[in-house]
SETI-484429 format. One record per residue (C-alpha): residue in one letter; x, y negated, z negated. Coordinates in steps of 0.05 Angstrom, whole numbers, padded with zeros to 5 digits, always signed. Each point is the difference from the previous one (the first is absolute). Layout:
N
AXYZ/...
REM end
This chain:
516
X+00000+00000+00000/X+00025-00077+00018/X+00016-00051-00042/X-00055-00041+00035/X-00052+00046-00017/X+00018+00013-00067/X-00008-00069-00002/X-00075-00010+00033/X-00049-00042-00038/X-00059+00009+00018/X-00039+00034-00056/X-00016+00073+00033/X+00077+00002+00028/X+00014-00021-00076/X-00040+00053-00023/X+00030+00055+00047/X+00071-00014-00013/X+00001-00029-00068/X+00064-00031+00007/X+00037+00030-00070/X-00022+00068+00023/X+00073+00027+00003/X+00018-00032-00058/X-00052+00035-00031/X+00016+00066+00028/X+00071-00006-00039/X-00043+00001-00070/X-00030+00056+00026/X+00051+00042+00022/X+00033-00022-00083/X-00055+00050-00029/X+00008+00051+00056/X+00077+00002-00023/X-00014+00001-00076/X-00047+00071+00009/X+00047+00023+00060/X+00063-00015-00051/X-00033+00028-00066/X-00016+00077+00039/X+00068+00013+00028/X+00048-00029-00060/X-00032+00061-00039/X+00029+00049+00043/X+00071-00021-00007/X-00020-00015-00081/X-00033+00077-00010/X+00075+00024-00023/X+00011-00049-00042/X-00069-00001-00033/X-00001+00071-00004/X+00065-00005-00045/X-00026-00050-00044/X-00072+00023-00011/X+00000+00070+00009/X-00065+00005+00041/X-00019+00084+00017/X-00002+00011+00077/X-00083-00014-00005/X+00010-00060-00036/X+00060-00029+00050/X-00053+00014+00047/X-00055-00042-00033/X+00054-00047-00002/X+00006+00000+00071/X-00075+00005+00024/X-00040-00034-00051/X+00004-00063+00036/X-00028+00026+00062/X-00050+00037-00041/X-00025-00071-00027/X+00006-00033+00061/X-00036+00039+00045/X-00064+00007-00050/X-00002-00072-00007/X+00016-00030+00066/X-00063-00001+00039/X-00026-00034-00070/X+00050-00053-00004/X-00005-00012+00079/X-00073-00010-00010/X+00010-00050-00061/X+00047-00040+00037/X-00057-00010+00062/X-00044-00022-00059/X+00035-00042-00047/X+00052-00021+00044/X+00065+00035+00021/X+00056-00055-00009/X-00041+00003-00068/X+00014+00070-00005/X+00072+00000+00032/X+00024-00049-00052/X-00027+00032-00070/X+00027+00065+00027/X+00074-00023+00001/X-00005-00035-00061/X-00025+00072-00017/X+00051+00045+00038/X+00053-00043-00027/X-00021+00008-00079/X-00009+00071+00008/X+00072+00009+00029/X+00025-00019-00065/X-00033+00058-00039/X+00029+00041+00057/X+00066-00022-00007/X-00002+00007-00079/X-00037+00072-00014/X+00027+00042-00045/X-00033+00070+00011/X-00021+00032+00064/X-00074-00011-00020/X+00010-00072-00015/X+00032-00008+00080/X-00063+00044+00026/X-00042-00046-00035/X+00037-00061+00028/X+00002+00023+00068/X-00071+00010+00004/X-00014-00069-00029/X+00047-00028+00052/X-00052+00045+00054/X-00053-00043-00030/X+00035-00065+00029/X+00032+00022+00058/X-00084+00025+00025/X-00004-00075-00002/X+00052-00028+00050/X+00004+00038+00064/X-00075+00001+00021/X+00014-00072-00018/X+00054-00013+00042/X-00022+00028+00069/X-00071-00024-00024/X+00029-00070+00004/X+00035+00012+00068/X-00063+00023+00037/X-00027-00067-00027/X+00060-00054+00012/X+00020+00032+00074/X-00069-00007+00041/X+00044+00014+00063/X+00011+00074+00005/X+00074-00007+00040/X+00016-00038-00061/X-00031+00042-00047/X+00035+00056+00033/X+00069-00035-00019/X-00020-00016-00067/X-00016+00076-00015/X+00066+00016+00028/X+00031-00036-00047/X-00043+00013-00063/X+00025+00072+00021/X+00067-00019+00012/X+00002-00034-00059/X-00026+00071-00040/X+00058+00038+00035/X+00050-00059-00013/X-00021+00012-00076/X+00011+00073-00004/X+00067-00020+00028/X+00013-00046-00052/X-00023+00039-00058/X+00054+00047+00009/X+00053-00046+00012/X-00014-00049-00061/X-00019+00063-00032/X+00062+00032+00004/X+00040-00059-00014/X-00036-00012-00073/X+00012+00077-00017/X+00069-00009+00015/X+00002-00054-00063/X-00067-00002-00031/X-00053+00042-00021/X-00045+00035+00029/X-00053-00046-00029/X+00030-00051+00044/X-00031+00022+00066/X-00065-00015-00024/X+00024-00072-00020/X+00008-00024+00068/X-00073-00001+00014/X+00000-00073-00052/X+00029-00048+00049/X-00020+00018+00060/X-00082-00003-00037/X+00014-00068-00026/X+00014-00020+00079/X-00058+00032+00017/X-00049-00031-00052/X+00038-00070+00008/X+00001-00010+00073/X-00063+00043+00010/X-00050-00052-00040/X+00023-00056+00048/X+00005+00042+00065/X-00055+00058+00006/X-00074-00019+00024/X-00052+00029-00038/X-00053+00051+00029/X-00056+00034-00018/X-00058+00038+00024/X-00045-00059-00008/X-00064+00058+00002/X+00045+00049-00031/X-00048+00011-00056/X+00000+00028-00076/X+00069+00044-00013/X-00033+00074-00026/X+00039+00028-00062/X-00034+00064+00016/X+00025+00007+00076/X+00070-00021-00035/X-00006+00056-00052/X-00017+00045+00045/X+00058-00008+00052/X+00054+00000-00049/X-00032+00068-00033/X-00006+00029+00067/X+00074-00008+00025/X+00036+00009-00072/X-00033+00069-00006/X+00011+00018+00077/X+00068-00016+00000/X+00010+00026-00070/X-00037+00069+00024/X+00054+00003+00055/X+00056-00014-00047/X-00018+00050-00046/X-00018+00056+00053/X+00070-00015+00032/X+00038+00003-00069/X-00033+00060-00041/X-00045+00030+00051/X-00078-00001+00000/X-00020+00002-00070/X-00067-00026-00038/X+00040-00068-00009/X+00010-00018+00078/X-00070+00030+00011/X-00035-00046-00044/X+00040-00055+00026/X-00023+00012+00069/X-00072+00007-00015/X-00001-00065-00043/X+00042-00038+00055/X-00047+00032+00058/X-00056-00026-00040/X+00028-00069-00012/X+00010-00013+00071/X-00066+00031+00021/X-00039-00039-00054/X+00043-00063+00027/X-00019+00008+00075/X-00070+00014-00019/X-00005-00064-00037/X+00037-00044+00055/X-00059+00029+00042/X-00052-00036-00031/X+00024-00060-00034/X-00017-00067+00038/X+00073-00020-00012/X+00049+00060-00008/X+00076+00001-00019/X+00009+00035+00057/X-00039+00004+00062/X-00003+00071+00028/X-00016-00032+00068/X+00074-00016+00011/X+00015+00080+00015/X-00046-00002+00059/X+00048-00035+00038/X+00047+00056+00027/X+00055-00039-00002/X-00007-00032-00071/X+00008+00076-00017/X+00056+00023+00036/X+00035-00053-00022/X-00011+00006-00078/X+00006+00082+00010/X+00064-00014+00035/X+00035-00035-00061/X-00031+00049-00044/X+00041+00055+00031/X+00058-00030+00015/X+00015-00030-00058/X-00021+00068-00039/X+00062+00039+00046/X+00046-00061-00017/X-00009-00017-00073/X+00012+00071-00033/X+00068-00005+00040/X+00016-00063-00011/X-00012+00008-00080/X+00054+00050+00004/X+00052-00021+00047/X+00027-00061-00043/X+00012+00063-00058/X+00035+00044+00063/X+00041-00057+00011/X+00027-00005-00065/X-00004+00056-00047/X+00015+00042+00064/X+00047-00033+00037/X+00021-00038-00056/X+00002-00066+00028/X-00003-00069-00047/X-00065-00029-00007/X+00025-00059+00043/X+00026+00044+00065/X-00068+00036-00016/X-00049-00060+00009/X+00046-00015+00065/X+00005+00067+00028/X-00082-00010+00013/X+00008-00068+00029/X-00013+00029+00081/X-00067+00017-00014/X-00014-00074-00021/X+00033-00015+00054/X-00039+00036+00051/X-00067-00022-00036/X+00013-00065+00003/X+00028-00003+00070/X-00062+00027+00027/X-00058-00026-00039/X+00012-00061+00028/X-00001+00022+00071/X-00056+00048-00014/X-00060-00043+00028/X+00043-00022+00062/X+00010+00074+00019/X-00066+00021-00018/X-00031-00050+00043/X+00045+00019+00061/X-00012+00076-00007/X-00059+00015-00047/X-00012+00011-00071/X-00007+00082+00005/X+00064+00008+00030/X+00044-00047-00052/X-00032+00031-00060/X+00008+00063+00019/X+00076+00000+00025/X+00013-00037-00064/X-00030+00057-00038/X+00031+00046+00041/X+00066-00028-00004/X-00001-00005-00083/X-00023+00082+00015/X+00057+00025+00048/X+00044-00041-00054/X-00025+00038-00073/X+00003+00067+00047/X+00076-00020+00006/X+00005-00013-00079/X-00020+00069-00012/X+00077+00024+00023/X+00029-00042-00053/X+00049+00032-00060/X+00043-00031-00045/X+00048-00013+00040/X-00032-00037+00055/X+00035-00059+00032/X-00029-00068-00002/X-00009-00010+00083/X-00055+00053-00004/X-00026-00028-00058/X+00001-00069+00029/X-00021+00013+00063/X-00065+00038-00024/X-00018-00060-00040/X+00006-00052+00049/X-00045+00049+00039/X-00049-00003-00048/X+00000-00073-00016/X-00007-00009+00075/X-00064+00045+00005/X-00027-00023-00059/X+00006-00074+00015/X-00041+00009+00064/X-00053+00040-00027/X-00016-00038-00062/X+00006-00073+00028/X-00046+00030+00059/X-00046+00036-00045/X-00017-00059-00054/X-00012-00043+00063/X-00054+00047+00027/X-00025-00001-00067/X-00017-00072-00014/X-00020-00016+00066/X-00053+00053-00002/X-00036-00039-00051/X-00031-00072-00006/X+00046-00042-00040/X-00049-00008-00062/X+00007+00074-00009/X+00082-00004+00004/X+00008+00011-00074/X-00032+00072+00006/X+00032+00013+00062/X+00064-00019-00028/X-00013+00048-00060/X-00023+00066+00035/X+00071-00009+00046/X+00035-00008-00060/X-00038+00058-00040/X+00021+00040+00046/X+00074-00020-00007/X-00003+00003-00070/X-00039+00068+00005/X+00047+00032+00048/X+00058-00022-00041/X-00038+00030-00073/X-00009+00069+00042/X+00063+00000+00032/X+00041-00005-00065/X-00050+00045-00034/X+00005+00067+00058/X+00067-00011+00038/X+00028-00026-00079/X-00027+00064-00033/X+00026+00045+00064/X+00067-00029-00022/X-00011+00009-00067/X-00022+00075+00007/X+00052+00017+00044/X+00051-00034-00035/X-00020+00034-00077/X+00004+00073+00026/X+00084-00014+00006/X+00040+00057-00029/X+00033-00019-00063/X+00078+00014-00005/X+00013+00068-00052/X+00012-00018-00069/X-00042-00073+00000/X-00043-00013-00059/X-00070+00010+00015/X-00017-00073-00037/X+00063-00032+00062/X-00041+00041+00044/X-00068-00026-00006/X+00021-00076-00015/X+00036+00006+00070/X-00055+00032+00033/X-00047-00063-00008/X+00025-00040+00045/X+00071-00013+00031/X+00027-00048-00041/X-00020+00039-00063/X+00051+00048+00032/X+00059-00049+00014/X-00004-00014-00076/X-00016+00064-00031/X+00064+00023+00033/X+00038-00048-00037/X-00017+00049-00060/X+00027+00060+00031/X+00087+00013+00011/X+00024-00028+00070/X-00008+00066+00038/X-00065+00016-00020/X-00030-00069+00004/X+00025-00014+00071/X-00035+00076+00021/X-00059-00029-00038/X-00003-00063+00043/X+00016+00027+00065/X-00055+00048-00008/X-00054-00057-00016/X+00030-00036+00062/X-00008+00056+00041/X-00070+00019-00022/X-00022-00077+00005/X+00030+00001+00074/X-00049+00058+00016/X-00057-00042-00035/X+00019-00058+00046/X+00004+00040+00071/X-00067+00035-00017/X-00029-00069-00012/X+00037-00033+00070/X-00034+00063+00028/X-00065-00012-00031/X+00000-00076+00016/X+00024+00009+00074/X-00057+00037+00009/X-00054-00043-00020/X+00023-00061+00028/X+00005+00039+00077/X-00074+00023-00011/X-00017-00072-00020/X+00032-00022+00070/X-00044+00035+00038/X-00055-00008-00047/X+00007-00080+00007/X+00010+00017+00082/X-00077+00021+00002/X-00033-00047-00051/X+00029-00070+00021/X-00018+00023+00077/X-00016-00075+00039/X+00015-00033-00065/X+00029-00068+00009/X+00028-00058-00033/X-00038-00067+00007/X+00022-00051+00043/X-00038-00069+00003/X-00002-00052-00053/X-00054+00015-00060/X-00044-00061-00020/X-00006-00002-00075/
REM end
């Protein structure tokens, strides 16, 4: 866009390209970095927290999925709050929020205390993203331009899981492992600051009453599905993930019932009718469920594996930033020129063909292989999500952007929660059937056998032969874990490419100017 017209002055032109609308977009983009930051620094923390609070192998896992867990049962909620009371409204008491609540995560003392926390921090992170792209559908009326600015709001996402790592690392090198959680406290007071001057307000100006019951309802329904699937994948079907299921299944079916007949729902079923509005949302779904068990566990591979700093760790995943970024904001160009079936699904195919070459990793894997898979996948992945959260919002009339906005990111959030929950417990089963070396204490044994780092430090308690037998075992078994998840992952995100070939069939992206 010119100078001159970002300059026009007659009102509608005004209106169309509100002239601070980039501006803007950089507050925006602030609170996509402080959620993208927050869920990869744990990764490269897990060691270090594992040492320090001694969580079991379930609870390192709460400790890992909780926040997803919270997120995705209260997103559509919080997306459909922010359409009625505002979502700069929203946006803003959420950081103020998200940032508090990073505190108690940076100072718990006990593994139930940081599962708490995290879950708290779910609470305010349900409130920003719907808010964000909410916003963006609302400031960019032109969809060229609103293709742009989702390129970057998902550039910006991938830039922060780059970041996380790297600032990560460098505070475990010579702080805490508190620390990580600290840097979420300046870059929320930028937010809140510059965001009261900069960000428009909007609202569903018909939006109606906000039902409690509907927002009851949803967060029962996806904490006991995704709890059902936890517990199935960890100990197996028992009476516990059984009555999960049922009371989840319930909870959603008493939800959609209800968003049926109210004259103002949370949600409005309508939206799935739209082929494409579905395609889209089941295409995050699935890809980020293949990606985010992985990912959980690389950052631990990385380390306790190949026994790399936490530093050279958070850098050694930079290429798949890279890639993301690189390509989400080319995405709507391409998709334009070619069509939106065929970018989706070669970026889901290409983040596929790239997990099915993880699953030949060992120990002693060199970095170029390593590297090159992840750029792969940041490539793919940057394509197919920019692509997919445009089809998304501009199935929908703006008023409704808010929900919109929360079902794409339920299903991120939802992917991620089942991801870590099956591909982390295929890791974890694979990984606690390793064969102990003769002679080791059955108590060494079964502190090593809950997770990986438990290992690296109940070896310390062991002489210097037996130990390093002890460790190399867990490594090997935890390699295993990690190729059968690779394998697991690859899989699902090639049937999602050809899945997302049929459903966004003649799907395109808008073209002309929208009138507010």
């Amino acid at each position: 866009m010119s100078s001159s017209t970002v300059q026009r002055t007659s009102g509608t032109d005004e209106t169309l390209y509100r002239p601070g609308r980039w501006l803007a977009l950089a507050v925006l983009v602030l609170a996509v970095l402080l959620v993208a930051v927050d869920a990869t620094v744990l990764g490269l923390a897990t060691p270090f927290l594992s040492e320090d609070l001694k969580p079991t192998g379930t609870q390192l896992l709460w400790i890992g999925d909780v926040y997803s867990f919270v997120i995705a049962g209260l997103l559509v909620s919080m997306g459909s709050l922010g359409d009625r009371i505002g979502r700069k409204k929203l946006l803003l008491t959420g950081a103020v929020a998200f940032g508090a609540v990073s505190v108690l995560n940076a100072y718990a003392t006990t593994p139930e205390m940081m599962i708490l926390a995290r879950a708290l921090l779910g609470v305010a992170g349900a409130t920003l993203m719907p808010s964000t792209l909410a916003l963006i559908r609302n400031i960019f009326h032109d969809p060229r331009e609103r293709s742009l600015a989702i390129g970057v709001w998902g550039a910006m996402a991938s830039a922060g899981a780059a970041v996380g790592p790297v600032v990560g690392g460098f505070l475990l090198e010579h702080f805490w492992w508190g620390s990580v959680f600290l840097i979420n406290l300046p870059v929320m007071a930028v937010l809140v600051l510059v965001g009261i001057k900069l960000l428009p307000e909007s609202k569903n100006p018909v939006a109606g009453p906000w039902d409690l019951i509907s927002v009851a309802l949803s967060l029962i329904g996806m904490v006991g599905v995704v709890y059902a699937i936890k517990e199935a994948a960890t100990h197996g079907v028992g009476w516990e993930a059984v009555a999960a299921a049922l009371i989840g299944a319930a909870g959603l079916y008493g939800f959609v019932r209800r968003q049926l007949v109210l004259p103002s729902p949370l949600l409005d079923m309508r939206l799935f009718r739209h082929r494409g509005f579905s395609g889209a949302v089941l295409a995050d779904l699935l890809t980020i469920l293949g990606l985010s068990g992985l990912v959980f566990f690389l950052s631990q591979f990385l380390q306790l594996v190949q026994e790399r700093p936490p530093l050279e760790a958070g850098l050694a995943e930079l290429p798949a930033a890279i890639g993301a970024v690189a390509t989400g904001l080319i995405a709507g160009r391409f998709a334009r020129r070619y069509s939106v079936r065929s970018v989706v699904a070669a970026g889901l195919g290409a983040v596929g063909l790239a997990l099915a070459v993880l699953t030949v990793i060992g120990r002693s894997t060199g970095y170029p292989l390593l590297g090159a898979a992840l750029l792969v996948v940041g490539i793919g992945a940057g394509f197919s999500f920019t692509v997919t959260a445009d089809v998304i919002l501009s199935s929908v009339p703006k008023e409704q952007a808010g929900a919109a906005s929360a079902v794409s990111e339920t299903a991120y959030e939802l992917g991620a929660a089942l991801g870590i929950a099956m591909l982390g417990s295929i890791v974890t089963g694979v990984y606690r059937d390793f064969a102990a070396p003769a002679g080791a204490p059955a108590d060494v044994v079964s502190a090593a056998r809950e997770s990986l780092g438990g290992a690296v430090e109940a070896a310390t308690e062991l002489p210097a032969q037996q130990g390093a037998a002890l460790i190399g075992a867990a490594q090997d078994a935890f390699v295993d874990g990690l190729r059968l998840a690779s394998g697991i992952g690859a899989a699902v995100l090639l049937a999602t490419a050809v899945a997302a070939w049929f459903l966004l069939r003649g799907q395109k992206l808008a073209d002309g100017v929208e009138h507010p």
